[in-house]
N, C-alpha and C positions, 0 to 999 in steps of 0.2 A: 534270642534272649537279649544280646546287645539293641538290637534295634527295637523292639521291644521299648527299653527303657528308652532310647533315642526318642522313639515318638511320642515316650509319654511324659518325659522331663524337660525336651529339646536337646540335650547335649547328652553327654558319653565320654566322661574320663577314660582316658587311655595313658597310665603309667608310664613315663621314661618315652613317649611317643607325642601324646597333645591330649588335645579333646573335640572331637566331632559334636559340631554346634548345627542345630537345627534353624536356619535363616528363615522368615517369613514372606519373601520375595515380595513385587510389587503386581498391585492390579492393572490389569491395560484397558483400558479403552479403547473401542473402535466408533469411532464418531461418523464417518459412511455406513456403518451396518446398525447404529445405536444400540452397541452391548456393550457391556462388560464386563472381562474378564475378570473372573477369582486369580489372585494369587498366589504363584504357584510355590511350595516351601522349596527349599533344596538343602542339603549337607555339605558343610564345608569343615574343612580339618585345620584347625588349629594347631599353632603349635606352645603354646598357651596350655600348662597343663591345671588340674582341677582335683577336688576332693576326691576322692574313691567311695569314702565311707555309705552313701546313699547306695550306689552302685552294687556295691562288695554284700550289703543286705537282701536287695533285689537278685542277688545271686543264690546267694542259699535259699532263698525263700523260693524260689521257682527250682529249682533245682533240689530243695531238699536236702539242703547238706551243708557243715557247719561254715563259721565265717571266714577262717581259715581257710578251709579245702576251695571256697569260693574268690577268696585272692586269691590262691595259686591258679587257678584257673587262670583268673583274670592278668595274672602275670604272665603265664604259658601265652597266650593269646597274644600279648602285646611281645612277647620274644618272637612270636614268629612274625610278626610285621616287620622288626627292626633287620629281622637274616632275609628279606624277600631282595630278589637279582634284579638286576636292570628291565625293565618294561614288563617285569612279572605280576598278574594281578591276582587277588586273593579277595572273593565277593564278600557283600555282608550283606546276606539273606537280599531284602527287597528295596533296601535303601541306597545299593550303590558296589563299589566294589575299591580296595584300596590299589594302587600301584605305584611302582617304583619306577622311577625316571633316570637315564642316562649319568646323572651327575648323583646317584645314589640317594637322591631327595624322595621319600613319601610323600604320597600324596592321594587324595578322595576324591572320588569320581561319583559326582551322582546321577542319578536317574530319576526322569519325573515321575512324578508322584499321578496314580489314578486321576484323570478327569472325571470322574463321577464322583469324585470326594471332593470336588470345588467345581462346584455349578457356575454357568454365568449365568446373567442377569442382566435385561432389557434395559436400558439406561437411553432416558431421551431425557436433553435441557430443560430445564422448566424455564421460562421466563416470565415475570411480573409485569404488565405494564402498567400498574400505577406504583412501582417502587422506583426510586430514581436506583440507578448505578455508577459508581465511578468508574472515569475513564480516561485516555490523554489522548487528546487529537495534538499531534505533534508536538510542542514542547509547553500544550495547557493541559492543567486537568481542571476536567470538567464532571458533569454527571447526564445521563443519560436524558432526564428532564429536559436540564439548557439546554442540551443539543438536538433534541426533539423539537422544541421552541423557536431553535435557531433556524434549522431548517424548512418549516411551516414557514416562517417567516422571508427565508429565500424564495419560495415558493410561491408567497401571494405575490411577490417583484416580479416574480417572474411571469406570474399570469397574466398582469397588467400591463406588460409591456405595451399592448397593441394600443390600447386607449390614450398613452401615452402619444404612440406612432399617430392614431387615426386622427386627436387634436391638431396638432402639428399637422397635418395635411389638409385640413380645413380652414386653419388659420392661413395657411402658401394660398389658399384658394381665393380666401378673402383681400388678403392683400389684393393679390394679380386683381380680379376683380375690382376694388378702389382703385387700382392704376389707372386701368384700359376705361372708366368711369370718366375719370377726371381728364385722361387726354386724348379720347376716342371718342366720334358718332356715334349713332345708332347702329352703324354699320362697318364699326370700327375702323373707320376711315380717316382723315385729317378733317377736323369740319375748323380749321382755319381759311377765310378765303383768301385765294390768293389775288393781288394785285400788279395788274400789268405795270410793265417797265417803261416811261416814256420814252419813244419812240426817235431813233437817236437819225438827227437826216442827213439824207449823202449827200445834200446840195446846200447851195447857198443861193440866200434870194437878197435881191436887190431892191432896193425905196426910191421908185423914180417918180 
């Protein structure tokens, strides 16, 4: 009956004790297997207490019996959480179970909720490519556009290196070439000719 209302208000006034709050937990994602995960709820116990009056209605009403006899219920109920012993647990139907801890603190223990009551669901990225994105390549922001741009643009530099290289090795060629032109035969030889040295004499002649 408690749980009951729990699942269908999210919480559960508990008198002189708290109120059992119905969390909506987080989805997961799994981006290696592209699913994701439903949400999973859980109960947590507050110690935050709350109206009764919804509750104490919901009581007679399923129960049959006046508003009265349905607070004492609901007080009998919450007397016995507050006398439970050290590590003593006491369930609440399918939603969990209460216990008491070493330093005499209450406390709600839940339990997951049916996987067939939160389905996952196939989740793959969608990407755009003519929507630009924001983004920051290290301390710029940019958008996906520019950076698309930019790099096309490293790209043809970098295709073209070799034309770059192969001029430059034509031009080495042509030089060398006008060198060996300008200071080489046919036969790339010296075509300076050379001329003897007069002929220096080991004697001496006389005019007689």
């Amino acid at each position: 009956m408690l749980t009951n209302y729990l699942y269908e208000y999210k919480n559960c006034p508990l008198p002189a004790v708290g109120t059992l709050v119905m969390q909506p937990g987080h989805a997961q994602f799994l981006p290696g297997e592209n699913r994701m995960l439903a949400p999973m709820p859980y109960v947590e116990l507050s110690e935050k207490e709350s109206s009764t009056y919804g509750l104490i209605d919901f009581i007679a009403d399923q129960k049959k019996i006046s508003a009265l006899e349905a607070a004492a219920f609901l007080s009998k109920f919450c007397e016995r959480l507050k006398q439970m012993k050290s590590y003593e647990e006491l369930p609440l139907s399918t939603a969990g179970s209460f216990y008491m801890d070493e330093n005499g603190k209450l406390h709600f223990k839940s339990v997951a909720m049916p996987a067939s009551f939160f389905p996952e669901v196939t989740a793959a990225r969608v990407i755009h490519p003519d929507v630009a994105h924001k983004m920051i390549v290290g301390d710029t922001h940019t958008n996906t556009t520019a950076m698309t741009e930019q790099l096309q643009a490293e790209d043809k530099i970098k295709s073209r290196w070799w034309i770059a290289a192969a001029l430059l090795a034509l031009l080495g060629v042509a030089v060398l070439f006008m060198y060996y032109r300008q200071h080489s035969s046919g036969d790339f030889g010296n075509d300076m000719q050379a001329k003897p040295a007069p002929e220096s004499k080991s004697y001496l002649t006389t005019d007689k």
